[in-house]
BATOR-508505 format. One line per 10 residues: number of its first residue (from 1); their letters; for each residue z, y, x of N, C-alpha, C. Coordinates in Angstrom, 2 decimals. Layout:
N
NUM = A = Z:Y:X:Z:Y:X:Z:Y:X | ...
END
This chain:
240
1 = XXXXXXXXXX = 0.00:-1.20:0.83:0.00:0.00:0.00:0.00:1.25:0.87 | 0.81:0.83:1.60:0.95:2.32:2.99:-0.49:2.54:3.61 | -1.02:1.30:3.94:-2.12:1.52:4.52:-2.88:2.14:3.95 | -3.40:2.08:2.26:-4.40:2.63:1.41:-3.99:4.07:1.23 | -2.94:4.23:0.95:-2.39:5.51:1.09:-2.87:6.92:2.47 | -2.71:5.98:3.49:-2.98:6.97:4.99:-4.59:6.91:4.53 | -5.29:5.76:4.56:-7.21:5.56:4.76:-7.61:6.97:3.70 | -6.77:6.88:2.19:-7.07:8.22:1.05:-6.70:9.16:1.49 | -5.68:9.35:2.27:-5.18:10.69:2.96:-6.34:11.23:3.76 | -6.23:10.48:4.45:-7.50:10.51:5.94:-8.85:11.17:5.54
11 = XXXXXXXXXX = -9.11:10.08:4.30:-10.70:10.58:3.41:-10.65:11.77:2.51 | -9.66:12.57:2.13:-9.58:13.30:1.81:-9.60:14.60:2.76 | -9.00:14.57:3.85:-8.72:15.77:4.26:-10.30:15.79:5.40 | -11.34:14.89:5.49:-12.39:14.80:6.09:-13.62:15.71:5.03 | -13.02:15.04:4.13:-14.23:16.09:2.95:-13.39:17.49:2.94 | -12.25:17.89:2.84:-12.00:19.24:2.80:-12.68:19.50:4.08 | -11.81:19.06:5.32:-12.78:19.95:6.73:-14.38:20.15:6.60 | -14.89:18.84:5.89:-16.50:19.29:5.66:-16.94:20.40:4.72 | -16.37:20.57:3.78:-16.44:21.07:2.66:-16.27:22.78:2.93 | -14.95:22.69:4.13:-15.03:24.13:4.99:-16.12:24.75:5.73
21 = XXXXXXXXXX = -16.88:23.62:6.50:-17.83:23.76:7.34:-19.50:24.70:6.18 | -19.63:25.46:6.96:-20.79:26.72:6.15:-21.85:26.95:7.34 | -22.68:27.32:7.33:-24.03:28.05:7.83:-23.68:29.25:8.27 | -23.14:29.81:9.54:-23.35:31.23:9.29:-24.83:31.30:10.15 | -24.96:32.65:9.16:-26.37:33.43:9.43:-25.78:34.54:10.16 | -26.78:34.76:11.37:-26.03:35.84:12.14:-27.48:36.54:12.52 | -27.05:37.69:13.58:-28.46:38.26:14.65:-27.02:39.36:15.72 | -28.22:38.69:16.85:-27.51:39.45:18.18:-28.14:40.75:17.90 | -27.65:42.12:18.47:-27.72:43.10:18.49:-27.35:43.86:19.94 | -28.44:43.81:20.72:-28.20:44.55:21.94:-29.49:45.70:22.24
31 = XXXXXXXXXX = -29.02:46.53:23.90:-29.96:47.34:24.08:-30.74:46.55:25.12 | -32.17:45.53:24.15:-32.63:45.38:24.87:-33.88:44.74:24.01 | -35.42:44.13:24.22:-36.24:43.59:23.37:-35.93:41.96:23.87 | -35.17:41.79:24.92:-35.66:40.23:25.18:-33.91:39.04:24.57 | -34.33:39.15:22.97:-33.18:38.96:22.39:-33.09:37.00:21.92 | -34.67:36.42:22.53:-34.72:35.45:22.18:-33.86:34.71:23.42 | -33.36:33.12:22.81:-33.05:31.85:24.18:-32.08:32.44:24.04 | -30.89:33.67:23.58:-29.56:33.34:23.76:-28.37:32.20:23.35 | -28.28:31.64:24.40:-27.22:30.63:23.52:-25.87:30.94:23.12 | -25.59:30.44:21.89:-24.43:30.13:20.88:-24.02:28.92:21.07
41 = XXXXXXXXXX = -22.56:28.97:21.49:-21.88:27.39:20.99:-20.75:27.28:20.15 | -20.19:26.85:19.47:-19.06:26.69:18.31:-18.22:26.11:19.78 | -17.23:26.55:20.16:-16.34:25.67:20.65:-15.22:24.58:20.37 | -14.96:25.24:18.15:-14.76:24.24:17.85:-14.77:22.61:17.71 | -16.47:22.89:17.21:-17.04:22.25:16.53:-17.94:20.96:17.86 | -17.88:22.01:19.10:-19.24:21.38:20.15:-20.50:21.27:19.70 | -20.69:22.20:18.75:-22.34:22.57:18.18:-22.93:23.87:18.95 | -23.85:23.79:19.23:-25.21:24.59:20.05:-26.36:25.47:19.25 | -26.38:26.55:19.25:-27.42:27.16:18.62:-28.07:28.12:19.59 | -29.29:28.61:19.34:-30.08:29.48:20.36:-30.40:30.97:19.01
51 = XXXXXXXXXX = -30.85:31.63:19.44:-31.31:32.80:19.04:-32.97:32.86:18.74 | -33.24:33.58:18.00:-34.45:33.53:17.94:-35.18:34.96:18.53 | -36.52:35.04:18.46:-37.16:36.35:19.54:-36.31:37.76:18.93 | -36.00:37.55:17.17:-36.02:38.83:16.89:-34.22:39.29:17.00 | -33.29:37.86:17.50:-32.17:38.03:17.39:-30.88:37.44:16.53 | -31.93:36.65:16.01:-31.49:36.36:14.79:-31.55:34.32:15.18 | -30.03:34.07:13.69:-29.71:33.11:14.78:-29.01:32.12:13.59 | -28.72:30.53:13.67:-28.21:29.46:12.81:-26.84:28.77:13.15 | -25.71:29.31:13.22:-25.08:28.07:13.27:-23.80:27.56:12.26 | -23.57:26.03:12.40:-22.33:25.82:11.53:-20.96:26.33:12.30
61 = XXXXXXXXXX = -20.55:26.49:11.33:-18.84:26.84:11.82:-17.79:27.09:10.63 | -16.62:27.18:10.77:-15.76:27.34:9.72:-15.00:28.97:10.33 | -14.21:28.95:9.38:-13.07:30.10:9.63:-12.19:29.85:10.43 | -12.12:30.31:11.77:-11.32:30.06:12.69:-11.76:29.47:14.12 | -12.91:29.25:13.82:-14.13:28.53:14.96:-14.24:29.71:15.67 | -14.55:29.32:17.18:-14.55:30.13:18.56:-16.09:29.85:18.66 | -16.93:31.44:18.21:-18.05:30.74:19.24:-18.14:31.36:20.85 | -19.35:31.08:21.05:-19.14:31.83:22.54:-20.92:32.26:22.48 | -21.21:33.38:23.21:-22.26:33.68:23.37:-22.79:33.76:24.48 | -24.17:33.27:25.18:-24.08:33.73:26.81:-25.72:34.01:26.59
71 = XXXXXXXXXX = -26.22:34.55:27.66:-27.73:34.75:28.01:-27.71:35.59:29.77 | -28.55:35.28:30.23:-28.66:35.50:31.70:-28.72:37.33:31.68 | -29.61:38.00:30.74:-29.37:39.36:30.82:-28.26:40.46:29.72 | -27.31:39.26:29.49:-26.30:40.30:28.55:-24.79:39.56:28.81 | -23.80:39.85:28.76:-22.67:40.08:29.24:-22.07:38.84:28.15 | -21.27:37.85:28.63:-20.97:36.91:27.77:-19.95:37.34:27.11 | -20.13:37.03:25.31:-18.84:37.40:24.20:-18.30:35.86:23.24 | -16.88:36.49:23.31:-16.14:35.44:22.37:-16.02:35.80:21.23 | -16.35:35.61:20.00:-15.68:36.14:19.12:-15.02:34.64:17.99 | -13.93:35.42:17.40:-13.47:34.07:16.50:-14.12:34.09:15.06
81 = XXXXXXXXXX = -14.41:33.10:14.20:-15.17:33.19:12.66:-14.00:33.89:12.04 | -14.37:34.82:10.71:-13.49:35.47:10.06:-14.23:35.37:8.96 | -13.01:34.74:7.72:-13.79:34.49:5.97:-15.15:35.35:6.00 | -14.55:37.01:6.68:-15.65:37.79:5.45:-17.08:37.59:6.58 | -17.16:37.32:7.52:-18.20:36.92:8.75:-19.06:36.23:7.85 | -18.80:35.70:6.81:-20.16:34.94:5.93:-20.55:35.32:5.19 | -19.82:36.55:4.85:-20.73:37.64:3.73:-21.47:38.58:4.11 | -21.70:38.92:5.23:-22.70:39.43:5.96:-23.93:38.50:5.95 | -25.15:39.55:5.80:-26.32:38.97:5.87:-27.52:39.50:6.33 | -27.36:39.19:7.79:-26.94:37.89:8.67:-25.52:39.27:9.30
91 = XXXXXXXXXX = -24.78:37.94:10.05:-23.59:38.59:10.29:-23.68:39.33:11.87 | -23.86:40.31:12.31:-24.33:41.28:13.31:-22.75:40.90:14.83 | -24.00:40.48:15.44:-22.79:40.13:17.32:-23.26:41.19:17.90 | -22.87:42.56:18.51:-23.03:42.96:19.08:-22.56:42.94:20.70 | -23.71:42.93:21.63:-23.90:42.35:23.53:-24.14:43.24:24.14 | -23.57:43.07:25.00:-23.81:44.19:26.46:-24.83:44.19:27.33 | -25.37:45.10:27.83:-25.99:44.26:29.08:-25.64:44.33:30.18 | -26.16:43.58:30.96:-25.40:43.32:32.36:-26.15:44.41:33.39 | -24.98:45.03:34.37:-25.17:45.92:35.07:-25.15:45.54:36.50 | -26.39:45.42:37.16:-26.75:45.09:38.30:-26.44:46.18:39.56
101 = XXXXXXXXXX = -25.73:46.02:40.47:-25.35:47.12:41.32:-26.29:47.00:42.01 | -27.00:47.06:43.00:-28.24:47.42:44.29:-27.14:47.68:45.60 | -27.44:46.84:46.46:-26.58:46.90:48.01:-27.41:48.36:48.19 | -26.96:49.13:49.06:-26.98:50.27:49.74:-28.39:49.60:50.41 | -29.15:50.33:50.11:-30.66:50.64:51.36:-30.70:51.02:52.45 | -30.88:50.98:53.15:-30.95:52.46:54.76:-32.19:51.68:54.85 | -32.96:52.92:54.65:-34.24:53.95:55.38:-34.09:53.79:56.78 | -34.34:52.67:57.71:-34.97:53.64:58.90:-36.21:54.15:59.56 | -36.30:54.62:59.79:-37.44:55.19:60.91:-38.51:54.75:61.02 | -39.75:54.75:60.64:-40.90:53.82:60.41:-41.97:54.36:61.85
111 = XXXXXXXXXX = -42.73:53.40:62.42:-43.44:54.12:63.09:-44.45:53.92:62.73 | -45.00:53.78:61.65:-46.01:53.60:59.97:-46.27:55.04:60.16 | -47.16:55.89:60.68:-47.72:57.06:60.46:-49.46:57.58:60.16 | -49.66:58.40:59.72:-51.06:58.43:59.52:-52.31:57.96:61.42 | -51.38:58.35:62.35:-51.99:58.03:63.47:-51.90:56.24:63.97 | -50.72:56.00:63.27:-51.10:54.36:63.50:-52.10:53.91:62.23 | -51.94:54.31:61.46:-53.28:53.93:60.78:-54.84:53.87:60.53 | -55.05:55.25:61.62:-56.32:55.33:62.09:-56.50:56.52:61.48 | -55.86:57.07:60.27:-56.64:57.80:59.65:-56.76:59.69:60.32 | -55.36:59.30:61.39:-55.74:61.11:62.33:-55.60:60.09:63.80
121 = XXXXXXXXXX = -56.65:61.26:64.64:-56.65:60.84:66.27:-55.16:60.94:66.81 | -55.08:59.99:67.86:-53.80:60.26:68.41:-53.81:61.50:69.35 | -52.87:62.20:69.02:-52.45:63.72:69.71:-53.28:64.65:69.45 | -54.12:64.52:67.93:-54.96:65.57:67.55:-54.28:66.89:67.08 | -54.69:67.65:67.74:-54.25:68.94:67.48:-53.71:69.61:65.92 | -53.26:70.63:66.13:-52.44:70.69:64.38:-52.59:72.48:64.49 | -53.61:72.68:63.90:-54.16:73.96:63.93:-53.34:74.83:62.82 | -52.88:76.05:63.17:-52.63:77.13:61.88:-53.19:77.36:61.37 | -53.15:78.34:60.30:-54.44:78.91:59.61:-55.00:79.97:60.45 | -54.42:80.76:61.21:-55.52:81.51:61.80:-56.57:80.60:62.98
131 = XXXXXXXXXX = -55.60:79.98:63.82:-56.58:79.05:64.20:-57.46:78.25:64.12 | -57.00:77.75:62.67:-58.73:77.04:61.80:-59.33:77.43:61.49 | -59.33:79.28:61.30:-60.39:80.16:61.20:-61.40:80.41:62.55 | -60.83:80.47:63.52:-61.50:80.65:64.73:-61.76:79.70:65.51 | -61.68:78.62:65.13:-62.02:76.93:65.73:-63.37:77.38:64.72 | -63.18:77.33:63.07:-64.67:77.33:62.59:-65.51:78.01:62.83 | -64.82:79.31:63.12:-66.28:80.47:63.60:-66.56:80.18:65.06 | -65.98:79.59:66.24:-66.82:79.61:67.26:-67.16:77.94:67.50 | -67.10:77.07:66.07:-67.88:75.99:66.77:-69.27:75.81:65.74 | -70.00:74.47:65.57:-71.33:74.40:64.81:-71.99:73.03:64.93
141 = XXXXXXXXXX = -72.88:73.34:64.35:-73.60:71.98:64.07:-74.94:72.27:64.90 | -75.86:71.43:65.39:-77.04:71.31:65.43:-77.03:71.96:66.83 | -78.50:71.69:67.61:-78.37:71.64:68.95:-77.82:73.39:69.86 | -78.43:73.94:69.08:-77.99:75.22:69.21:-77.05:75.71:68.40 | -75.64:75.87:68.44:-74.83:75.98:67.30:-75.17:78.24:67.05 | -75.34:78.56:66.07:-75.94:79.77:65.30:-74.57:80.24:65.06 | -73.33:80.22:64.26:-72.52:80.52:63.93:-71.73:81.03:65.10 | -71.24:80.28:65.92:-70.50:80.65:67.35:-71.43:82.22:68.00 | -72.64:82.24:67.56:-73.60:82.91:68.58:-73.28:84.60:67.69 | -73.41:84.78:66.52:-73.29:85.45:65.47:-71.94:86.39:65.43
151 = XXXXXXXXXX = -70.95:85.46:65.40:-69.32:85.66:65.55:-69.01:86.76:66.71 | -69.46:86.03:68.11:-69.22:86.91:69.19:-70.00:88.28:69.32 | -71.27:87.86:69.09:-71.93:89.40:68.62:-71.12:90.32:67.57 | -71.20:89.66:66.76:-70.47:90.92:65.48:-68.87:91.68:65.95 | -68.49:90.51:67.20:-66.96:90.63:67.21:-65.96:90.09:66.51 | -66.65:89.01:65.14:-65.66:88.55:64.85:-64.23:87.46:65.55 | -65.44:86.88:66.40:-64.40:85.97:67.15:-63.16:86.58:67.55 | -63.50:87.85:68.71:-62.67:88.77:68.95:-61.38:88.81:67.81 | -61.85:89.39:66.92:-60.86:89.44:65.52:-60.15:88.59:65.40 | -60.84:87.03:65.03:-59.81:86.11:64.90:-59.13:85.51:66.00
161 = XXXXXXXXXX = -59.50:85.64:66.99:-58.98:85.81:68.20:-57.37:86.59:68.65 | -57.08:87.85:67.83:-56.06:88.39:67.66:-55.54:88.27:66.65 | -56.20:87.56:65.89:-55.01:87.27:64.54:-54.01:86.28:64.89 | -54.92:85.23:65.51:-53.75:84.54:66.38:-52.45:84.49:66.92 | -52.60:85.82:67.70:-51.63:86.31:68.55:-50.64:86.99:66.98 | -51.72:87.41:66.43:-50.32:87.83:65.57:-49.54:86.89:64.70 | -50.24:85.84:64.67:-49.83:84.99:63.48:-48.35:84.14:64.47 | -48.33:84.30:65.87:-47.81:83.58:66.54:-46.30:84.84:66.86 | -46.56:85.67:66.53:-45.90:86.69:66.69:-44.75:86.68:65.51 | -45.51:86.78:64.30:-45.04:86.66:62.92:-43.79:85.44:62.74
171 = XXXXXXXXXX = -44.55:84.16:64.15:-43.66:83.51:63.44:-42.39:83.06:64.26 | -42.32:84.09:65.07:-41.44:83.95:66.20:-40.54:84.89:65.43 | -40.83:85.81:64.75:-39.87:86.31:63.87:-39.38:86.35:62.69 | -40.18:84.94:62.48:-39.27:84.59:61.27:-38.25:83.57:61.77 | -38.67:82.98:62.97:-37.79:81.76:63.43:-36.87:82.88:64.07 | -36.78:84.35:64.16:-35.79:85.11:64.98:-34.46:84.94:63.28 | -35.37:85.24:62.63:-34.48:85.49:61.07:-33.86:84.53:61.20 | -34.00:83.17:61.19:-33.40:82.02:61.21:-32.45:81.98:61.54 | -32.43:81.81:62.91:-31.45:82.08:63.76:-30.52:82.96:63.81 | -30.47:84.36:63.87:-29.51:85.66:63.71:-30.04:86.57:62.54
181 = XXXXXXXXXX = -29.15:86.79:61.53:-28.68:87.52:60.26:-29.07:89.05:60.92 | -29.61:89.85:60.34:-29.77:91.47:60.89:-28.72:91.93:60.96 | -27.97:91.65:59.84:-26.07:92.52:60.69:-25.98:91.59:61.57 | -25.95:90.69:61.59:-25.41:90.34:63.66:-25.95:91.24:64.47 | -27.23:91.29:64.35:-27.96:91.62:65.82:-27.55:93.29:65.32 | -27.44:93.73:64.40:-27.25:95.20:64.35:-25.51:95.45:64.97 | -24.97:94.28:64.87:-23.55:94.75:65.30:-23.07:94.29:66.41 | -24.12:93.19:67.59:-23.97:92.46:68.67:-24.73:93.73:69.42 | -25.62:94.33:69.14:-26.14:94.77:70.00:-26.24:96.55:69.53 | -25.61:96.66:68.91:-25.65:98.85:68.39:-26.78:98.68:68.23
191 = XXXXXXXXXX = -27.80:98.29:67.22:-28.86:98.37:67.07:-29.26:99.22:65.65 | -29.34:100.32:65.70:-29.30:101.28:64.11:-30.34:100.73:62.95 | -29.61:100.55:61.78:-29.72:100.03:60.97:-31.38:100.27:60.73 | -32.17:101.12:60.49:-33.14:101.37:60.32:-34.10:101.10:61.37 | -33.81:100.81:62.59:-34.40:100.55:63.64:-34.63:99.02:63.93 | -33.80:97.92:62.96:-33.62:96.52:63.18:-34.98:95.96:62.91 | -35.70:96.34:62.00:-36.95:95.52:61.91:-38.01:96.30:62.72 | -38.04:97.44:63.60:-38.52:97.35:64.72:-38.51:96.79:65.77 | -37.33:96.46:65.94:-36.51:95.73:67.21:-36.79:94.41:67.52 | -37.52:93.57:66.30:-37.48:91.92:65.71:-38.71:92.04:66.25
201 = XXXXXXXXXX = -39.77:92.94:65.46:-41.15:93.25:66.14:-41.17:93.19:67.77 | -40.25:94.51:68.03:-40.35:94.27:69.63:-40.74:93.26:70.61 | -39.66:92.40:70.26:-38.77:91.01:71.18:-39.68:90.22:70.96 | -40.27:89.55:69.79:-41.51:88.87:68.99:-42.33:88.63:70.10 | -42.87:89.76:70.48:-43.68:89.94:71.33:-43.77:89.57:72.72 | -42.16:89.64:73.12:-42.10:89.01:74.69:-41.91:88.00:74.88 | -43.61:87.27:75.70:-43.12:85.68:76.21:-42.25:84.84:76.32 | -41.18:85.33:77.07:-39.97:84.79:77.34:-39.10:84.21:76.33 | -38.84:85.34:75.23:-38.72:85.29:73.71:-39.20:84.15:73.08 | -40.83:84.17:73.07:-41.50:83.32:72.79:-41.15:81.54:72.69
211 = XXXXXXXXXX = -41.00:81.69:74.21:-40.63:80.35:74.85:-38.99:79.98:74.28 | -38.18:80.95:74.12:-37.13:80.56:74.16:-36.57:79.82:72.83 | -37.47:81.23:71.55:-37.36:80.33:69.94:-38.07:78.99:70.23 | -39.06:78.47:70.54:-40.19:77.56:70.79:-39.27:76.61:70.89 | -38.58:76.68:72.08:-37.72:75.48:72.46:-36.02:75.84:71.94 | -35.92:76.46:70.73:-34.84:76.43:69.77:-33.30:76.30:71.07 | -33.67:77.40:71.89:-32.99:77.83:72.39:-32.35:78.96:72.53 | -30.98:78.96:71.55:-30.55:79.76:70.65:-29.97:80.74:71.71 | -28.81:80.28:72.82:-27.90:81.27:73.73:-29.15:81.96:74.73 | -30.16:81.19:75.02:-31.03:82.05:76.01:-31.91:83.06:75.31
221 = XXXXXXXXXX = -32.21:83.00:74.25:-32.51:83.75:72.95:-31.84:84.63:72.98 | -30.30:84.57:72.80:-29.75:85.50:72.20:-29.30:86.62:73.40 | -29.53:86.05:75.13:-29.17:86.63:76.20:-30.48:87.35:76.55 | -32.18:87.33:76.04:-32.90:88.30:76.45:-33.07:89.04:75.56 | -32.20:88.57:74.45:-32.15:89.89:73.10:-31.35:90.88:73.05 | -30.03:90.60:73.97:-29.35:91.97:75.34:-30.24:92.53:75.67 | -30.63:92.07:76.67:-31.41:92.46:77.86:-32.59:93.55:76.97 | -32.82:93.49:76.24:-34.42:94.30:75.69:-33.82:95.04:74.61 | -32.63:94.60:73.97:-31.86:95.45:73.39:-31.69:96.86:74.01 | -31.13:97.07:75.45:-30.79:97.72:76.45:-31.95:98.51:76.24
231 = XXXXXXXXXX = -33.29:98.12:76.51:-34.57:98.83:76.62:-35.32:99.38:75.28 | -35.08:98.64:74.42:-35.06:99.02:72.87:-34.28:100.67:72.81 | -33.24:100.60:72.56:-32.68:101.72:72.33:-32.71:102.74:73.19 | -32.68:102.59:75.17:-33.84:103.42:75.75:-35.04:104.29:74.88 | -35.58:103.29:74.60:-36.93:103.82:74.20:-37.00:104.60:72.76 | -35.97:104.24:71.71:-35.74:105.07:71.04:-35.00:106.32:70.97 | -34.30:106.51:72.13:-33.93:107.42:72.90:-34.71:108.52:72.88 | -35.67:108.27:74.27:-37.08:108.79:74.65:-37.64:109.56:73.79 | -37.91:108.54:72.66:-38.96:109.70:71.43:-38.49:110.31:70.93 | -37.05:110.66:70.74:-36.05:111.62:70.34:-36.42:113.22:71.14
END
């Protein structure tokens, strides 16, 4: 009698657990389009479900069932079944995605340049603009080059010839700007305020100068900019 008793017990409480067991209808919800192949497992139950492309997804479970969610590009979630989880339709999992850090890069030094590639001569010259003006007017085509011949007659060569010098001048004083602020040099050297962008002109001009910004040689720079300082204000002296 005991025995029939436990076997009806037994068979009874197998149809309630079945009888619990439901369909939920669900869909993953992440920031991303590739929502298919995620797997679902009931951990209750040891049932398996996948996702479909649009997110959307089948599995059994009851109230109280653990599923688990995983996929290679979204962040794995637990969530537990809850009654009202089946009145949703379909019942919405929202996933993360996974955030990939990048090791640190270093850039070094390539010796990948347009001259290893063929496409400039090695140690080809690197002309300014005034100088690519006067490379074009005194060179030419054809056995007698006409243009070169033209230029020197008219004097243009001449011309661009000194634009040169000025363009080289110009830029010795802007690399002077660089280097020393006009109140410095107006207060290193008594140089009157109105007289400073004469003074830049001046120095510009002397070789030495020249050579010295060239090779970003700032203290020998700044020791013949004494020195002509001295003669600078001489000379504005003079025309007084």
């Amino acid at each position: 009698m005991k025995q029939k008793l436990l076997l009806l017990f037994c068979f009874l409480t197998t149809v309630c657990n079945a009888q619990q067991i439901k369909v939920l209808q669900g869909r993953v919800l992440a920031d991303t389009k590739e929502l298919g192949g995620i797997t679902i497992r009931n951990l209750s139950l040891g049932r398996d479900a996948s996702t479909k492309g649009d997110g959307t997804f089948s599995i059994a479970a009851k109230v109280g069932d653990t599923l688990f969610f995983t996929a290679i590009q979204l962040k794995p979630k637990t969530i537990v079944v809850e009654k009202e989880d089946f009145d949703y339709l379909p019942f919405p999992v929202r996933m993360e995605l996974k955030v990939t850090e990048l090791k640190e890069v270093v850039v070094e030094k390539s010796n990948i340049d347009a001259v290893s590639l063929g496409i400039v001569p090695y140690k080809v010259k690197k002309f300014t603009p005034a100088e690519r003006r006067y490379y074009t007017a005194t060179t030419g085509s054809g056995i007698v080059p006409i243009d070169p011949i033209i230029n020197a007659i008219t004097g243009r060569t001449a011309m661009l010839k000194k634009e040169i010098q000025i363009e080289k001048y110009k830029m010795v004083q802007a690399k002077l700007g660089n280097m020393f602020e006009a109140e410095y040099l107006i207060r290193e050297f008594d140089i009157p305020e109105d007289y400073i962008e004469g003074f830049v002109f001046f120095v510009a001009e002397k070789p030495k100068v020249m050579d010295a910004v060239k090779a970003k040689n700032k203290t020998l720079t700044l020791f013949l900019l004494g020195e002509l300082a001295v003669e600078y204000k001489t000379m504005l002296q003079d025309a007084k």
